[in-house]
C-alpha positions in Angstrom: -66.2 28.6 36.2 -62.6 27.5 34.5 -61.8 26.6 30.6 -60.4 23.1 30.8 -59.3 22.8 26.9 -58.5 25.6 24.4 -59.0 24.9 20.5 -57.5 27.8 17.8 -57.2 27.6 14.2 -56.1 30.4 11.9 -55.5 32.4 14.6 -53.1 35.1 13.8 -49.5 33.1 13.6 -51.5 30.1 15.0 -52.2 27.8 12.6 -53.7 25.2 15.1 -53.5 24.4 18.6 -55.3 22.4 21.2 -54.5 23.0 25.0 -55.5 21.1 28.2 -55.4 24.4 30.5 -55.1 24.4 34.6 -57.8 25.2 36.3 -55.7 27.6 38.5 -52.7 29.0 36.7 -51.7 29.4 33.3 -48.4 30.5 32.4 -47.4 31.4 28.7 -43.9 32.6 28.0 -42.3 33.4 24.7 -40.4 36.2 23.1 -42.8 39.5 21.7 -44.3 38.6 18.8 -44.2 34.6 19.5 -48.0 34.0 19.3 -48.3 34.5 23.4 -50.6 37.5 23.3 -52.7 35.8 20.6 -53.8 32.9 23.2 -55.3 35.5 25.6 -56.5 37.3 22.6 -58.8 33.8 21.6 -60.1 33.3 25.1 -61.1 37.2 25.1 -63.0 36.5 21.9 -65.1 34.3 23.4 -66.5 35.9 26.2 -66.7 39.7 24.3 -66.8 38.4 20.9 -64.0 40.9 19.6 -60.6 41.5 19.6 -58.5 43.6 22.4 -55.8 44.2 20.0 -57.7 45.2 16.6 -61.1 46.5 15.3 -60.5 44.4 12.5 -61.3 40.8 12.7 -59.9 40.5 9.4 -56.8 41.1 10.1 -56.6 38.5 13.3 -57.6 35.6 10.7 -54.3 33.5 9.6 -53.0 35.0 6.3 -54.8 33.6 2.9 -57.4 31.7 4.9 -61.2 32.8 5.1 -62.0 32.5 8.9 -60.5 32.1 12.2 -62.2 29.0 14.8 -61.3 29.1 19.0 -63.7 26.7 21.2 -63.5 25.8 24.7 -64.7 23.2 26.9 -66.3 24.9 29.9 -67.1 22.7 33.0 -70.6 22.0 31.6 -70.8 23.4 28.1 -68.5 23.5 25.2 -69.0 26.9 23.5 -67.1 28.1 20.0 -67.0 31.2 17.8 -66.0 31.5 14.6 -65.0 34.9 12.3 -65.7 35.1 8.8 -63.2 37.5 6.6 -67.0 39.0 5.4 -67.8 39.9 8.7 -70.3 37.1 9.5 -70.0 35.3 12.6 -71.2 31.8 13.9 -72.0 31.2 17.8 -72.2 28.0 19.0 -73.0 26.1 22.7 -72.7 22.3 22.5 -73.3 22.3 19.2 -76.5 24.8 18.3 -75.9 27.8 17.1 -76.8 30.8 18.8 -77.3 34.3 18.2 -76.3 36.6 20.7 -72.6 37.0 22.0 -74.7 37.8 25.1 -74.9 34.0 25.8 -71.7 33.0 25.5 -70.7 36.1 27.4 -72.9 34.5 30.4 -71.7 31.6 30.2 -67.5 32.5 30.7 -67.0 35.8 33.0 -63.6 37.2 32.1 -61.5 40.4 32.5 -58.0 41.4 30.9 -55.2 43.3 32.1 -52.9 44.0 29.3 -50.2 47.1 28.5 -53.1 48.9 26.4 -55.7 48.6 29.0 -55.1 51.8 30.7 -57.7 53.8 28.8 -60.4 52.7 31.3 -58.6 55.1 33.8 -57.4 57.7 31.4 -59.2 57.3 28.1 -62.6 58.4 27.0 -65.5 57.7 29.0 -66.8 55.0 26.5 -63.9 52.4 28.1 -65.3 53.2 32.1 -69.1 52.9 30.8 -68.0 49.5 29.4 -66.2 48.6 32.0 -69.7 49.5 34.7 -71.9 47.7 32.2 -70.0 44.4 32.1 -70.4 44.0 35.9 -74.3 45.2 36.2 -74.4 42.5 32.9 -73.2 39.2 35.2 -75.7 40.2 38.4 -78.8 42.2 36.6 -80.3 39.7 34.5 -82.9 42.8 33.3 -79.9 45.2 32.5 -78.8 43.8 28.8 -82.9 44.5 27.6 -83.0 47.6 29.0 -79.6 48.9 27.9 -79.9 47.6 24.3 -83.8 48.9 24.0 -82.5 51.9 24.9 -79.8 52.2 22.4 -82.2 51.1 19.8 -84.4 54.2 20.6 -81.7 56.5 21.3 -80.4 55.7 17.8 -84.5 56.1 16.3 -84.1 59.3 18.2 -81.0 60.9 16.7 -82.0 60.0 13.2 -85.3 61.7 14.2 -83.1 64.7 15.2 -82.3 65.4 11.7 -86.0 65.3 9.9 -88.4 67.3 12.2 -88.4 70.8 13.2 -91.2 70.1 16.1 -90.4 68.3 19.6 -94.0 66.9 19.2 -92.6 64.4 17.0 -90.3 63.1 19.8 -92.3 63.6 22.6 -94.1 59.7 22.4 -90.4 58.6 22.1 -89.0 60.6 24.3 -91.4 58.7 27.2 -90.3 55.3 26.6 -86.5 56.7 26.1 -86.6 58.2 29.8 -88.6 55.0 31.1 -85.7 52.6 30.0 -83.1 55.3 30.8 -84.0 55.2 34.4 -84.3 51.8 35.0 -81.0 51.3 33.5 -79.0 54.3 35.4 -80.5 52.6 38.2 -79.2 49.3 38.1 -75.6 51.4 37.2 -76.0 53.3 40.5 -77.0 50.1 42.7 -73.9 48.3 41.2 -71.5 51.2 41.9 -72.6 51.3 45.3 -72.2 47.2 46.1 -68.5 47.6 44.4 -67.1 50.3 46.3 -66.1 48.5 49.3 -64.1 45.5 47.6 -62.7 48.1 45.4 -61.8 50.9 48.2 -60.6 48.0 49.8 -57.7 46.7 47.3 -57.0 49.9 46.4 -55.8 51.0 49.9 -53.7 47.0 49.8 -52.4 47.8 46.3 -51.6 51.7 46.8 -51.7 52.7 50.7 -50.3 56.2 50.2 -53.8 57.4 49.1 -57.3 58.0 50.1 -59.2 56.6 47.4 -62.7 58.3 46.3 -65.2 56.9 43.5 -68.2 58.5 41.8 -70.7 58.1 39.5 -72.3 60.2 36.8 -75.3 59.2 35.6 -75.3 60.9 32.4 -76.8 64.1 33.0 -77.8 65.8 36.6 -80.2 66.1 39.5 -81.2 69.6 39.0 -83.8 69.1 36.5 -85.4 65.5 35.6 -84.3 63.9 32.1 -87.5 64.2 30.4 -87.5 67.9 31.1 -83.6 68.0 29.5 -84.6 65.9 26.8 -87.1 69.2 26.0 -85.3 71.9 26.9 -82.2 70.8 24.8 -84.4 69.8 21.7 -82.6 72.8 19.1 -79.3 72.3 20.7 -79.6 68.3 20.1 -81.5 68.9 16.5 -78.0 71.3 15.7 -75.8 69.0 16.7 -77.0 65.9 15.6 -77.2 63.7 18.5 -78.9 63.7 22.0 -76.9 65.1 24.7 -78.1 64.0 28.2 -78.9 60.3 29.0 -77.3 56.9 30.3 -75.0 56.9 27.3 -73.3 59.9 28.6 -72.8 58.4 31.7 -69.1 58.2 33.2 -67.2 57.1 36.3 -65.0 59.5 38.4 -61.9 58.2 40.3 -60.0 60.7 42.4 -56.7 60.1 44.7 -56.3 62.3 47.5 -59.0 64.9 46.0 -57.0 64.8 42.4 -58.3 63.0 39.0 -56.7 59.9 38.8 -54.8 60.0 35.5 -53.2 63.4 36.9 -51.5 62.0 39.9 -50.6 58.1 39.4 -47.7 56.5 37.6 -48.0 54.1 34.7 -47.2 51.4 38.0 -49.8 52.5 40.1 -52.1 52.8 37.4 -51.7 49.0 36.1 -52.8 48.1 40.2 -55.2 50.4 40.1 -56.6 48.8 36.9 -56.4 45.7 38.6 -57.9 46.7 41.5 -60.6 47.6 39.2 -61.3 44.0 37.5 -60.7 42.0 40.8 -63.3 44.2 42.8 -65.7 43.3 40.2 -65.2 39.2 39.8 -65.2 39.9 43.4 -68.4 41.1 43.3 -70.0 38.8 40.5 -68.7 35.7 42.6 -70.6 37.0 45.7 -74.3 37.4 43.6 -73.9 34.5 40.6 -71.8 32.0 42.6 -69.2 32.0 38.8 -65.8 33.1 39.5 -64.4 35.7 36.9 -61.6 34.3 34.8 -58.5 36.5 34.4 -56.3 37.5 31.5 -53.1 39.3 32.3 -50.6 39.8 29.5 -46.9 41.2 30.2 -47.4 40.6 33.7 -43.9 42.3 34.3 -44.3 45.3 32.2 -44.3 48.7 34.4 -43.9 46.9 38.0 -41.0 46.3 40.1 -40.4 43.3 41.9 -42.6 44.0 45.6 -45.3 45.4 43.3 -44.9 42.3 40.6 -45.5 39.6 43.7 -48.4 41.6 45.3 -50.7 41.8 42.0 -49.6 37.3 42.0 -50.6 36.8 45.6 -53.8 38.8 45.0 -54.8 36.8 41.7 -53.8 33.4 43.5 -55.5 34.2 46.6 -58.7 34.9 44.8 -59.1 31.3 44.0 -59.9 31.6 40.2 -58.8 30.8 36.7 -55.7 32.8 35.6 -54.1 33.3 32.5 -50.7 35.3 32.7 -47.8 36.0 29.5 -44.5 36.6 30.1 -41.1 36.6 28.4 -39.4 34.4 31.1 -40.4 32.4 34.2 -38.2 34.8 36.3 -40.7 37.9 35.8 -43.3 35.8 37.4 -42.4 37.3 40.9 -44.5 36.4 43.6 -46.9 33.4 41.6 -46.7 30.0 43.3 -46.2 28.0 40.0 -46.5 24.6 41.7 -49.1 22.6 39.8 -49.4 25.5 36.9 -49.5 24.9 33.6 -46.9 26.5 31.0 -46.5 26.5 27.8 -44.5 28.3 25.6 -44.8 30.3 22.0 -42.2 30.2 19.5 -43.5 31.6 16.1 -47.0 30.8 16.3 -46.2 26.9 17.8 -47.1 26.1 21.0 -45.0 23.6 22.2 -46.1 20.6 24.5 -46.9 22.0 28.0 -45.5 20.7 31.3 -47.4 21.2 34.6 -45.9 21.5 37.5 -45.9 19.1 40.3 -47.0 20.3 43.7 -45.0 19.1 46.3 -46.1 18.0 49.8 
């Protein structure tokens, strides 16, 4: 799977643009604030439907216009998504609207690296369950039901939390709750398990001085069954408002050399690690659904020397697949064979014409 053109309009500083993209490398380079960020911002919209950079799609729409477009042609389908300053949103594959980001989300496999990222290593355990679900998403076909049924009931459940005094009047949807809870901590735990090789594996290539260790936590424990927690915590859950044990709960541990990751690893070893993270699982989604993931790394440079800087290139060029990577200046692309890329470059929201380069030999 590759993006061979890029559309934007009223994106951010981009008033309009239309690229022909590489189906290897991808190389934008302009000064912060340029408009470089904002390309892998587009792409990123299309496969998760929102923005890494803001909560707000308001704000990501050009200034004094009422909606942002970006469309791609894919290898077989042309796919676009557009952002209304109300809020609305308009899907689209070949030209019929659709109604789930799911779809399009199918359809383009992606994964970012950017300066912010880190908070799937050392922010809340919302960013690691989101991380887990996007990979059981691309090779469970049954997972997305499951998980959003069960968020729909969870969230009946809660509001349920605040009316009765009686577990009676949960106890019916309490059943179905625990059904779909299972079945979805399920396919979490079979995907954990089919990762941790590739990912034990380019961890010990990207950070050799440590023994490597990853867990999963299902969202509450083996010492009593979920339906029997969901019971005994019924006044705890009605005093606090929300339900405390179940697959929303659920986290991922990593540990180096026995220690919590985010206690022991520099900001450098912690943007390999993070990469480490993404490749292992368009590794894995490659191996099951025969798509290669497409990758998004902005500030390539920022936090890693030189050796580090051409290890994290060889690994994404080795792996055969679509990358986009940002960058002030060519010379911080350490380590990427850039014959037969494409670059472009960003000055204040204009992307100039873009030259590929010719391989030789």
């Amino acid at each position: 799977m590759h993006i061979q053109s890029l559309g934007l309009q009223h994106f951010r500083n981009i008033e309009a643009a239309s690229l022909s993209l590489n189906p290897q490398l991808n190389v934008i380079l302009g000064n912060n604030g340029s408009g470089k960020t904002s390309v892998l911002e587009a792409i990123y919209y299309l496969g998760f439907g929102r923005s890494f950079r803001s909560n707000r799609p308001s704000k990501v729409i050009t200034y004094q216009k009422d909606s942002f477009v970006v469309f791609a042609q894919l290898e077989q389908h042309k796919i676009g998504l557009q952002k209304f300053k109300s809020g609305d949103t308009a899907l689209r594959i070949n030209k019929e609207n659709v109604r789930s980001q799911a779809v399009l989300a199918s359809l383009l496999p992606l994964q970012i690296l950017h300066p912010e990222g880190y908070a799937l290593v050392d922010g809340s355990p919302k960013y690691r369950r989101a991380y887990l679900d996007w990979g059981v998403f691309h090779v469970e076909h049954q997972f997305h039901g499951a998980w959003q049924n069960y968020k729909r009931l969870l969230k009946q459940r809660n509001a349920l939390l605040k009316q009765t005094k009686s577990y009676q009047d949960l106890s019916y949807w309490d059943k179905q709750l625990v059904e779909l809870a299972e079945l979805v901590s399920q396919l979490r735990a079979k995907y954990v398990d089919s990762i941790s090789q590739s990912l034990s594996q380019l961890v010990s290539e990207f950070l050799p001085e440590y023994s490597f260790e990853l867990s999963f936590f299902k969202g509450w424990d083996d010492k009593n069954s979920l339906s029997e927690l969901l019971s005994t915590s019924f006044s705890r859950d009605r005093l606090m408002g929300f339900t405390q044990y179940g697959p929303h709960k659920a986290d991922l541990k990593f540990k180096f050399n026995g220690v919590n990751a985010v206690d022991l690893i520099s900001r450098g070893q912690l943007k390999l690690f993070v990469c480490a993270l993404i490749l292992a699982q368009g590794q894995h989604a490659e191996q099951v659904s025969g798509n290669k993931t497409i990758y998004l790394i902005d500030d390539f440079a920022a936090e890693l020397d030189s050796a580090k800087r051409r290890l994290l290139a060889e690994c994404l060029q080795r792996n055969g697949s679509q990358v986009f990577v940002s960058a002030i200046e060519e010379q911080m692309l350490d380590g990427f064979d850039l014959e037969g890329c494409t670059m472009f470059h960003v000055e204040h929201g204009v992307i100039n014409d873009y030259k590929t380069r010719v391989k030789h030999g």
